[in-house]
C-alpha positions in Angstrom: 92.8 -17.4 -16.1 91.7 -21.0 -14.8 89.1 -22.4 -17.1 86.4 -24.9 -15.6 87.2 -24.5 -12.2 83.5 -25.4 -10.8 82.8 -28.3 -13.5 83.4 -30.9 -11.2 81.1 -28.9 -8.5 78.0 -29.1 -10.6 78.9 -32.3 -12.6 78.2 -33.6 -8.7 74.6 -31.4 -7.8 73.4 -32.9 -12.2 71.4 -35.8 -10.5 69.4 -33.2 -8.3 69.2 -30.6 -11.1 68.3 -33.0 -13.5 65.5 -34.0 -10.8 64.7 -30.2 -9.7 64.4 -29.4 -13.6 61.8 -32.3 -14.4 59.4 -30.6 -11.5 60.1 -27.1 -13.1 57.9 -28.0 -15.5 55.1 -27.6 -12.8 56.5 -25.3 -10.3 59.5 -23.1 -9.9 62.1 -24.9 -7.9 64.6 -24.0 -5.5 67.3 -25.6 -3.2 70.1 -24.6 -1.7 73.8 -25.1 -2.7 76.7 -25.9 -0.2 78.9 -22.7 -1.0 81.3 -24.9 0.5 81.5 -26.9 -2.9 82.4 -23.6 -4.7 85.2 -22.0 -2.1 87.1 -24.8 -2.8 87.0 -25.0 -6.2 87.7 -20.8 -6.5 87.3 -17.7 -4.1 85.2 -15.4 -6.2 85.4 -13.1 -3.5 83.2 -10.0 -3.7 81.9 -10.7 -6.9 80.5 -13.9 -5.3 78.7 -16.8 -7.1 75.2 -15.0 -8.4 74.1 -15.3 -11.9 71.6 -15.6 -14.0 71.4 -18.1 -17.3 68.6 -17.6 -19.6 67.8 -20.7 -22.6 65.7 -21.5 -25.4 66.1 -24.4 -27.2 69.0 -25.6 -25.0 70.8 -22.7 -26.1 71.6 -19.6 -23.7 70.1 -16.4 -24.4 72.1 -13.8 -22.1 75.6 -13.3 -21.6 77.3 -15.3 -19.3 81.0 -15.5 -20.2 81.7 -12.9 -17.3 80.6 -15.7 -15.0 83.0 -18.9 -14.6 80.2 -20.4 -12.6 77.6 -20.0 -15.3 79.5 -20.9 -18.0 80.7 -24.2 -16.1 77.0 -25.0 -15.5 76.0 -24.7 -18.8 78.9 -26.9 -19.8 77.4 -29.7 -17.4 74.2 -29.4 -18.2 74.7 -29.7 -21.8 77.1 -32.9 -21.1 73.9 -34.6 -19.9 71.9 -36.2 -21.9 68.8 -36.7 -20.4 69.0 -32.6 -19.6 69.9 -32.2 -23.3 66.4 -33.7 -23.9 64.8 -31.9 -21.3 66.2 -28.0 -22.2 64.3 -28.6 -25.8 60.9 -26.8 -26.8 61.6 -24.5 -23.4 62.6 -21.5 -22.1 64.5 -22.2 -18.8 65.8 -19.8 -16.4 68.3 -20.7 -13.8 69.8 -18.4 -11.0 72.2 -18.6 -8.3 71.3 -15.3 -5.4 73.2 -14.1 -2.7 71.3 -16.7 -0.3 73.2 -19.4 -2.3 69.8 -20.8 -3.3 69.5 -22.5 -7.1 66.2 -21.3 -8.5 65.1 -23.2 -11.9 62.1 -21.4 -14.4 60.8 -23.4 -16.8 58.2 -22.7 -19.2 57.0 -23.8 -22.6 57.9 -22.2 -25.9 54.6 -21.4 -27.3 54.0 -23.0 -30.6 52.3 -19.6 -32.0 54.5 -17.9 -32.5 
């Protein structure tokens, strides 16, 4: 199996997720990928390019190792820094749908806990 096939994909969206992910704190964000990006880097074929990663802490919370896409965008996103910073203290969901659109939840760990 080819490992980190779509690293270099999302290594390229980081400056607009690392932007989309500092206004999640206010609002869930969306915006749409160019599947075009992924194709080339692998044909997932009918299993397509939907997933969902759940974090705390920076840390995932769900299983994601059936997903080469998820797995390579958790890689990048814990390869940047400033999103290092921004992933503590919160629980952040990110999905990919069928439309091809990047939707990023953020909330705030509650201190009470």
């Amino acid at each position: 199996m080819e490992e980190r096939k779509y690293l270099t994909t999302w290594r390229k969206y980081i400056p607009v997720i690392r932007l989309h992910l500092k206004k999640s704190l206010i609002e869930e964000q969306n915006f749409k990928l160019n599947i075009t990006d992924f194709e080339s880097a692998g044909d997932r074929g009918k299993s397509g390019y939907t997933f969902n990663i759940a974090m705390e802490n920076g840390k995932v919370t769900n299983n994601i190792s059936g997903s080469a896409v998820a797995r390579d965008l958790y890689e990048a996103l814990k390869s940047d820094e400033a999103i290092k910073a921004m992933l503590q203290d919160k629980n952040i969901k990110i999905s990919v749908g069928k439309s091809f659109v990047l939707s990023i939840k953020t909330t705030h760990i509650s201190a009470y806990k």
